[in-house]
N, CA, C and O atoms as a GROMACS GRO file, in nm:
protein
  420
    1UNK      N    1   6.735  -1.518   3.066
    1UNK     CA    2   6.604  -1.496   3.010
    1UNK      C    3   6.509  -1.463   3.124
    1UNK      O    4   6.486  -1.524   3.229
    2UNK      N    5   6.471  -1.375   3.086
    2UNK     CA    6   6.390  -1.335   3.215
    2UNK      C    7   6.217  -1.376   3.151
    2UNK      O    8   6.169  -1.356   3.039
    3UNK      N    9   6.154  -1.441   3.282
    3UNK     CA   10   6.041  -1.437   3.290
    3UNK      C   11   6.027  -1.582   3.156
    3UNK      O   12   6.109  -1.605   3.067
    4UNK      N   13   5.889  -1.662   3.186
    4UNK     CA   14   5.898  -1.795   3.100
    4UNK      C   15   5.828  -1.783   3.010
    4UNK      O   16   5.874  -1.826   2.904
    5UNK      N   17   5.679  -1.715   3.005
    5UNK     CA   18   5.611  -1.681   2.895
    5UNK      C   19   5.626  -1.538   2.811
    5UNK      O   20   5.617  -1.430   2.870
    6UNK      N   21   5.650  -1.549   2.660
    6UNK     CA   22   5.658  -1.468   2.584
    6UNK      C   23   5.550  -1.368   2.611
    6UNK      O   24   5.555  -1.261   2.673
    7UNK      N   25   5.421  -1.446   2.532
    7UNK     CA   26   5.293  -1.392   2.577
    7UNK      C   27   5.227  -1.338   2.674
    7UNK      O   28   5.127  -1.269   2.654
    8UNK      N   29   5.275  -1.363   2.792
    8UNK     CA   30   5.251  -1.324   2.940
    8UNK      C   31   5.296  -1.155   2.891
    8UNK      O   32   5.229  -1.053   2.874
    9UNK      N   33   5.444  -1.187   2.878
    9UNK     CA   34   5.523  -1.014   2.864
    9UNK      C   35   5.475  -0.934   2.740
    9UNK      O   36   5.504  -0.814   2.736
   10UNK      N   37   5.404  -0.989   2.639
   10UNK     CA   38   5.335  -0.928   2.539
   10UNK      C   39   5.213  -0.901   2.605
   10UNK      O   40   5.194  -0.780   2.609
   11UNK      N   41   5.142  -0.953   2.647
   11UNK     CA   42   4.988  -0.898   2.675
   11UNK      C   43   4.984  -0.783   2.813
   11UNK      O   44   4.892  -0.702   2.810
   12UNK      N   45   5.080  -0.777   2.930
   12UNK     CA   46   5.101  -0.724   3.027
   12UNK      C   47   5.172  -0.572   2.907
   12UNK      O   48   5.110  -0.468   2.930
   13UNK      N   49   5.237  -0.562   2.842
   13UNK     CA   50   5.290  -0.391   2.785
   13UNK      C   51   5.147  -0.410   2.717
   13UNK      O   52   5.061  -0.359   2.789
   14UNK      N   53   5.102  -0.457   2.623
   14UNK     CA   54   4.921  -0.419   2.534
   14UNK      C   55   4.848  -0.335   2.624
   14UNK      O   56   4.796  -0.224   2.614
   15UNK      N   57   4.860  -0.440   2.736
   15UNK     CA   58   4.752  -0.385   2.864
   15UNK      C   59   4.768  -0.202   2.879
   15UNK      O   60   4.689  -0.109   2.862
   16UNK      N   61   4.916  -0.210   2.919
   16UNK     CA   62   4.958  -0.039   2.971
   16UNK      C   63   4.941   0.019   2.846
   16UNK      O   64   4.900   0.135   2.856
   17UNK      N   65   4.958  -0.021   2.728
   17UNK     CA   66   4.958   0.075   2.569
   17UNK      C   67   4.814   0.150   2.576
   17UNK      O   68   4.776   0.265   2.593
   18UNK      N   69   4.742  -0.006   2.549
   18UNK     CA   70   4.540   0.034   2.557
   18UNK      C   71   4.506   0.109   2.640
   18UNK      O   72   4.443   0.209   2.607
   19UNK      N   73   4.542   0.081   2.784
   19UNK     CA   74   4.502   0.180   2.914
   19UNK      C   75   4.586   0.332   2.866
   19UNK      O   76   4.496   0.404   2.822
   20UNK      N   77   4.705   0.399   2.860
   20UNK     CA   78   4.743   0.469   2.789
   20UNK      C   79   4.710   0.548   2.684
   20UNK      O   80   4.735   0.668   2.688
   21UNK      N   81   4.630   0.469   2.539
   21UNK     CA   82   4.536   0.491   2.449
   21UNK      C   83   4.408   0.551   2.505
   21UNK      O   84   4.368   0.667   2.507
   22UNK      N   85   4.354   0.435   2.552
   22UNK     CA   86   4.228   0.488   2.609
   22UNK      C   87   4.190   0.627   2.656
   22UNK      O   88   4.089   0.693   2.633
   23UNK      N   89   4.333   0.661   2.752
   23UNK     CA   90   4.283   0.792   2.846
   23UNK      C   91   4.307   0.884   2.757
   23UNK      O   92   4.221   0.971   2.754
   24UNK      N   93   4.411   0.898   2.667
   24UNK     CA   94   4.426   0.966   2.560
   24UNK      C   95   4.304   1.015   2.434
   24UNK      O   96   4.315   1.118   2.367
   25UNK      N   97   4.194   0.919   2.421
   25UNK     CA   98   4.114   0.909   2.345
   25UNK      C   99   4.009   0.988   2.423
   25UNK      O  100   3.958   1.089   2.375
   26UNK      N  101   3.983   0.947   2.526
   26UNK     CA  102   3.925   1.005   2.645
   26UNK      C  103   3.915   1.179   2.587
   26UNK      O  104   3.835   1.253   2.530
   27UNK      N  105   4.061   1.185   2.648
   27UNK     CA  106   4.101   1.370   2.671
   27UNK      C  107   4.024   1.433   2.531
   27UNK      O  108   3.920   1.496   2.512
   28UNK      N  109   4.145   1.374   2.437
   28UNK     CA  110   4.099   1.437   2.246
   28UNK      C  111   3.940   1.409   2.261
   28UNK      O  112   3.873   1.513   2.262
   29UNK      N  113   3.860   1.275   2.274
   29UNK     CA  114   3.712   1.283   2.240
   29UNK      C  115   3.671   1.442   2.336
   29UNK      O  116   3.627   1.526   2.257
   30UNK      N  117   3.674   1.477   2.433
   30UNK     CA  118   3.636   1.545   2.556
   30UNK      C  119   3.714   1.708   2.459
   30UNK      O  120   3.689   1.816   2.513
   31UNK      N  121   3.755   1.710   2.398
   31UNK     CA  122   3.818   1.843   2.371
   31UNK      C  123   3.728   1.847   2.265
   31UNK      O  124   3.649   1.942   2.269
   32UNK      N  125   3.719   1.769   2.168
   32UNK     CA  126   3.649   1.791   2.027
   32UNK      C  127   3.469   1.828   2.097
   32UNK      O  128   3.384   1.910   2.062
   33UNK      N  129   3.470   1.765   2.163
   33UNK     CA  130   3.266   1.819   2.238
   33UNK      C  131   3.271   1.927   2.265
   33UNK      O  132   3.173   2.001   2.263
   34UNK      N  133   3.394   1.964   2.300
   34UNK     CA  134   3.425   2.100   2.352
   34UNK      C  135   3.391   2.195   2.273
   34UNK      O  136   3.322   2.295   2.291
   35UNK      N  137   3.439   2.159   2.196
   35UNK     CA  138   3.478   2.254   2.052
   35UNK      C  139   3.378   2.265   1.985
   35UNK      O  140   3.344   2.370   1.931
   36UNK      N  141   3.298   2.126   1.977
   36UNK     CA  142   3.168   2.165   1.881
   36UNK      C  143   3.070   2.207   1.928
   36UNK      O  144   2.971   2.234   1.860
   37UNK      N  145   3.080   2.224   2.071
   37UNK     CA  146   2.968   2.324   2.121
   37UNK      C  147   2.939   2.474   2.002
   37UNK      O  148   2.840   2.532   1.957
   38UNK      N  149   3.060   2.485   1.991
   38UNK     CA  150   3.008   2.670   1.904
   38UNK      C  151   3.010   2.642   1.746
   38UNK      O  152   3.015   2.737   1.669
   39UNK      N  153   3.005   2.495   1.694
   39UNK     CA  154   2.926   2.484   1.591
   39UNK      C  155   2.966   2.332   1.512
   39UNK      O  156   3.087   2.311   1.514
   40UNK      N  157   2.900   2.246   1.458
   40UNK     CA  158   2.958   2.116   1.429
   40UNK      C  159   3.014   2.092   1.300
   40UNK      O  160   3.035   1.977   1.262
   41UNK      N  161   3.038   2.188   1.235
   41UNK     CA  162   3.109   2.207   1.104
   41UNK      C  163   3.215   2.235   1.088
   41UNK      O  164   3.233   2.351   1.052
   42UNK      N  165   3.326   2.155   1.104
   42UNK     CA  166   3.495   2.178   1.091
   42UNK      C  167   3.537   2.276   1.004
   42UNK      O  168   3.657   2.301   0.997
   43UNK      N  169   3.462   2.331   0.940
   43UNK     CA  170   3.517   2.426   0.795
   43UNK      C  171   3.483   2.546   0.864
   43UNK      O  172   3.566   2.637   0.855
   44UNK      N  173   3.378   2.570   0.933
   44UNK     CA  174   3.348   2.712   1.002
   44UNK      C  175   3.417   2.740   1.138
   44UNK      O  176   3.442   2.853   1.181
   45UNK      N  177   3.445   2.616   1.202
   45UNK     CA  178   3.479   2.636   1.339
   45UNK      C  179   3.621   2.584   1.362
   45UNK      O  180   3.659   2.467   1.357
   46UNK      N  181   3.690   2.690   1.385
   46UNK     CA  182   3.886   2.665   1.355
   46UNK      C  183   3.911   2.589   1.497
   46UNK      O  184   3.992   2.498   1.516
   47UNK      N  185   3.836   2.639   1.580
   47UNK     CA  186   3.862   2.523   1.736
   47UNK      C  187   3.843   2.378   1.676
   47UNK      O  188   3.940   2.303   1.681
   48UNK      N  189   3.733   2.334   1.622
   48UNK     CA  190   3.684   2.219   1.605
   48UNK      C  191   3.744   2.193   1.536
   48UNK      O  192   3.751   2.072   1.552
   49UNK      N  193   3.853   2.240   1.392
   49UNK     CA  194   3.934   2.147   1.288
   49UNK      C  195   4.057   2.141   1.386
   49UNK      O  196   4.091   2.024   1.402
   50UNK      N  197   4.126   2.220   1.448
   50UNK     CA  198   4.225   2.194   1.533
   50UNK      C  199   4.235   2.063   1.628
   50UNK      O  200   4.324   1.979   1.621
   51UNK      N  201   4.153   2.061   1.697
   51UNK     CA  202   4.104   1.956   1.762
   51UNK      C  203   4.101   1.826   1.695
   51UNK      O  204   4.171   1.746   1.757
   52UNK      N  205   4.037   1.767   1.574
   52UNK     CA  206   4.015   1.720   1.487
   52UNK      C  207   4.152   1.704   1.398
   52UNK      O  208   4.158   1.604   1.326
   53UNK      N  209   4.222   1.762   1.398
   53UNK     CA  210   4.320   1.682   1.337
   53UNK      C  211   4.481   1.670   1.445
   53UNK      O  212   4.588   1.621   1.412
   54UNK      N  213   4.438   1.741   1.591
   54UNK     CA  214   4.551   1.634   1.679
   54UNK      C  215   4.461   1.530   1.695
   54UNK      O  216   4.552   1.449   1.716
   55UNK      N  217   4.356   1.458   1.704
   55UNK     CA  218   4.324   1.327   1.731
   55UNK      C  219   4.314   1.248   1.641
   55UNK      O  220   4.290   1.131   1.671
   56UNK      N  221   4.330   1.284   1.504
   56UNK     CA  222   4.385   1.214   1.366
   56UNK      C  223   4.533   1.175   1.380
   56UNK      O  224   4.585   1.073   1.336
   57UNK      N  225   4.604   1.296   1.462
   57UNK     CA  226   4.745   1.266   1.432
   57UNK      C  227   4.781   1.136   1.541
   57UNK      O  228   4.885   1.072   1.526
   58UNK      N  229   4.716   1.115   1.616
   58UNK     CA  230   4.708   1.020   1.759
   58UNK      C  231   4.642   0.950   1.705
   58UNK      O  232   4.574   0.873   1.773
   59UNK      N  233   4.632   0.944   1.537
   59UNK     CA  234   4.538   0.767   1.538
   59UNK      C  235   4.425   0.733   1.543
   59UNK      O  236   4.392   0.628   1.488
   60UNK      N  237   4.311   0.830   1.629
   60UNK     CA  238   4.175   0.827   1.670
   60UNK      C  239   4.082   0.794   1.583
   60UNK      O  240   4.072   0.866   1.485
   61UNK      N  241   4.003   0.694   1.593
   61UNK     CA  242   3.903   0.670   1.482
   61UNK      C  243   3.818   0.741   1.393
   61UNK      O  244   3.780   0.838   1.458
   62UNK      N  245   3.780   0.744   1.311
   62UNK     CA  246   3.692   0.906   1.267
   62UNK      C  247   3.540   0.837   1.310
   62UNK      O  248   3.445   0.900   1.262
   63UNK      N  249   3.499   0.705   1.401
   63UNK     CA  250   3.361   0.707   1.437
   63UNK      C  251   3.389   0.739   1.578
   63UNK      O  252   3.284   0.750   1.642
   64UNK      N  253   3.476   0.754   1.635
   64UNK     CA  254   3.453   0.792   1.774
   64UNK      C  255   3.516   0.960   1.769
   64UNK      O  256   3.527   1.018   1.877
   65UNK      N  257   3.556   1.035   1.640
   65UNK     CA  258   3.571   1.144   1.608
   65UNK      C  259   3.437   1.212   1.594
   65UNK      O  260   3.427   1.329   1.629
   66UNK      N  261   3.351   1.157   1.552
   66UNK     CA  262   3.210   1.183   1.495
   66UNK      C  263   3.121   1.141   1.656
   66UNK      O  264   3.038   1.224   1.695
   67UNK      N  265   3.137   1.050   1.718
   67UNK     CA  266   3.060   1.051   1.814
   67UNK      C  267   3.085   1.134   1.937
   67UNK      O  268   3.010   1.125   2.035
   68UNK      N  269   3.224   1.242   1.933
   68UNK     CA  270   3.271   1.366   2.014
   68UNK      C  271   3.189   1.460   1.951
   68UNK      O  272   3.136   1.537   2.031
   69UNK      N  273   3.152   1.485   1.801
   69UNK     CA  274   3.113   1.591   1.748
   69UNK      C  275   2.958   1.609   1.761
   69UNK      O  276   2.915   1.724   1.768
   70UNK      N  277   2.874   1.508   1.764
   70UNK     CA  278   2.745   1.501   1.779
   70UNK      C  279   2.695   1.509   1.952
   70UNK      O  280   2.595   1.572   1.985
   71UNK      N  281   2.773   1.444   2.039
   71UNK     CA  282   2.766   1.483   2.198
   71UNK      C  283   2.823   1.619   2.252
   71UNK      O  284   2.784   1.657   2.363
   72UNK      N  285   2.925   1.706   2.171
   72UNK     CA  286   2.911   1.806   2.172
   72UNK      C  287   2.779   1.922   2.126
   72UNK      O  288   2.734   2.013   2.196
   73UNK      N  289   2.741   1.883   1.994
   73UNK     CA  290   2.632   1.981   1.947
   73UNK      C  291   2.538   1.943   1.997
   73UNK      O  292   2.438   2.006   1.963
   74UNK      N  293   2.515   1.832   2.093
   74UNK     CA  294   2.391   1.808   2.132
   74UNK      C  295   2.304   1.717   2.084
   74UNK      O  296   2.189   1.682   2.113
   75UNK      N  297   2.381   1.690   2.009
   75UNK     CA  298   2.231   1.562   1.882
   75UNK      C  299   2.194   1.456   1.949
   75UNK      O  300   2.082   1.412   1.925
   76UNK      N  301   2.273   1.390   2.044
   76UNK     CA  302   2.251   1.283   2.143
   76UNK      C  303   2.172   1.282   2.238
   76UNK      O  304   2.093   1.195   2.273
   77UNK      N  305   2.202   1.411   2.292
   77UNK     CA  306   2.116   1.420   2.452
   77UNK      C  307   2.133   1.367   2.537
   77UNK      O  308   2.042   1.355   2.619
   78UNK      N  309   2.288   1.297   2.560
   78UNK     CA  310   2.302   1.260   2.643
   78UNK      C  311   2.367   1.339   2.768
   78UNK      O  312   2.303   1.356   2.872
   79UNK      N  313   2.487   1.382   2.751
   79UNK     CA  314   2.511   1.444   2.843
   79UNK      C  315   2.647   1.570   2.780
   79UNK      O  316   2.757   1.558   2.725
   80UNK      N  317   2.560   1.691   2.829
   80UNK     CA  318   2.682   1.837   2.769
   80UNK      C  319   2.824   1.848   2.879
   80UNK      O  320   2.825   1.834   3.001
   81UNK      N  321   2.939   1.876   2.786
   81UNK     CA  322   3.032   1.885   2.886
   81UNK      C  323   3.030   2.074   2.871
   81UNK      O  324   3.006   2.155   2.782
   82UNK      N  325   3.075   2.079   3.025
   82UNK     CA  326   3.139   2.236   2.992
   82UNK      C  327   3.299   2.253   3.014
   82UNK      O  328   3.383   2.165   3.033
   83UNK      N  329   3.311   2.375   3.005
   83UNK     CA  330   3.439   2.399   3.033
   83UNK      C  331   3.475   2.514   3.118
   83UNK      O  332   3.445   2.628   3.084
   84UNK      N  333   3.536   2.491   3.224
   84UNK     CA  334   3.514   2.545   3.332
   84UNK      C  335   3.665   2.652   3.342
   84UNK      O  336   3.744   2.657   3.248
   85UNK      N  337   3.682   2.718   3.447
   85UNK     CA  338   3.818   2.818   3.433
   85UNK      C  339   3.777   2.879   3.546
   85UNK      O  340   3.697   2.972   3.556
   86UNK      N  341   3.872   2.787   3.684
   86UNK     CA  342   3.856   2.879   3.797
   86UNK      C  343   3.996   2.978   3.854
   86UNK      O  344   4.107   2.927   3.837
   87UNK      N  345   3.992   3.067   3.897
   87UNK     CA  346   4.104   3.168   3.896
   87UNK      C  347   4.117   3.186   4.067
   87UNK      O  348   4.007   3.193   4.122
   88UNK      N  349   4.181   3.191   4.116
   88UNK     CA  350   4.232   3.231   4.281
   88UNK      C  351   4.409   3.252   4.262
   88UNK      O  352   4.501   3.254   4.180
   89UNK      N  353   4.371   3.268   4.420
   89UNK     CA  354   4.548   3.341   4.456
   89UNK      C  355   4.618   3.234   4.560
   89UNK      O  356   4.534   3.200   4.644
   90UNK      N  357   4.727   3.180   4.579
   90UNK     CA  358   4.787   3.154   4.625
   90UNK      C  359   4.906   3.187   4.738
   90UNK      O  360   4.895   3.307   4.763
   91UNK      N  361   5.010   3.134   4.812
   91UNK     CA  362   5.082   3.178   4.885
   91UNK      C  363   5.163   3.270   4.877
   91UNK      O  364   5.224   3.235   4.776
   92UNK      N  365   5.216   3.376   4.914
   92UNK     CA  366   5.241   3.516   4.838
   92UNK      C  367   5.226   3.550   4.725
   92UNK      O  368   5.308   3.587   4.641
   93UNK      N  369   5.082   3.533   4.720
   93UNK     CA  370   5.009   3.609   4.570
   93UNK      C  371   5.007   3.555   4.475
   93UNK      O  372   4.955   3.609   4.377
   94UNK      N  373   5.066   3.424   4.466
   94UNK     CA  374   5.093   3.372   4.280
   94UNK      C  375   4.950   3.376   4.279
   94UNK      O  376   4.879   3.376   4.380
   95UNK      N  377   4.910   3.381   4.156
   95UNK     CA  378   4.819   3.362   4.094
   95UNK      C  379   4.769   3.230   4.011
   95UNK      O  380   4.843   3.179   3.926
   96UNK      N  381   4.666   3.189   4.035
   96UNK     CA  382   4.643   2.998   4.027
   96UNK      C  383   4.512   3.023   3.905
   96UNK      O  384   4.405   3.081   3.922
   97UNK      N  385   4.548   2.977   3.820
   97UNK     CA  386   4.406   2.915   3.699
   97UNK      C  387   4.418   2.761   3.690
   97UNK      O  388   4.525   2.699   3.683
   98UNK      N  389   4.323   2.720   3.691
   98UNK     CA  390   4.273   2.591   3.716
   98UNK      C  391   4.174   2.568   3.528
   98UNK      O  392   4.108   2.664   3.489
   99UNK      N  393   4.178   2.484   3.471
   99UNK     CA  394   4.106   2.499   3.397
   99UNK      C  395   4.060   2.329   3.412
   99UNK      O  396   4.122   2.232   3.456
  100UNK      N  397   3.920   2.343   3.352
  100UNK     CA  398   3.848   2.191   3.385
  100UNK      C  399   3.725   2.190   3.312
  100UNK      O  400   3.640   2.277   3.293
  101UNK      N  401   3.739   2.033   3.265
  101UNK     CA  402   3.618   2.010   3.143
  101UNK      C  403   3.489   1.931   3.299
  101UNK      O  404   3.507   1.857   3.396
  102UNK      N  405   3.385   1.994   3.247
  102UNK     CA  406   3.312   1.886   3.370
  102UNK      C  407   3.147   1.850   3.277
  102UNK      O  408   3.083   1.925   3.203
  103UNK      N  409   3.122   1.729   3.312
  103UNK     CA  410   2.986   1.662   3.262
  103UNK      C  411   2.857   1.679   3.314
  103UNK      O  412   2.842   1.678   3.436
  104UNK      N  413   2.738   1.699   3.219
  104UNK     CA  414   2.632   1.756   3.318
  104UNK      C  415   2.551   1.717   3.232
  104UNK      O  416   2.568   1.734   3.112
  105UNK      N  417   2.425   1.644   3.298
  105UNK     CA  418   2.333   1.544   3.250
  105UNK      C  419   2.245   1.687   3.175
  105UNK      O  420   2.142   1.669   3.110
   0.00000   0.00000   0.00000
């Protein structure tokens, strides 16, 4: 038997699941702001239902679904993400795209 407490080894995997979850919730919330930049109505905007239903399929709450969609369109004011796409060349020529969400007060 390895290790003496049950609970010890139950709460130590929760820990890595949640941390795991979390960053995951992270990414999907950060894609859906994305998306609702070009409009906050899932029926008009095919980025934004796409988005919107991989973070359904991952479980994601529909109030922290709704609080990606309103910090995207802006209703908050708190802070707009963009989405960035930098392009360069590499060691005999490959060609490098970089793509990146970044936050801006």
């Amino acid at each position: 038997m390895s290790g003496h407490s049950k609970w010890s080894t139950i709460k130590r995997q929760k820990g890595i699941k949640d941390a795991a979850r979390g960053s995951l919730f992270t990414k999907l919330g950060n894609m859906i702001a994305i998306a609702a930049r070009s409009g906050s109505d899932p029926e008009t905007n095919f980025s934004l239902r796409l988005a919107i239903d991989k973070a359904r399929a991952s479980n994601m709450p529909m109030a922290n679904i709704q609080r990606s969609i309103d910090r995207g369109s802006g209703k908050t004011g708190v802070e707009q993400i963009q989405e960035l796409l930098y392009e360069g060349y590499g060691p005999g020529g490959v060609a490098i795209l970089v793509e990146s969400s970044h936050g801006q007060h």
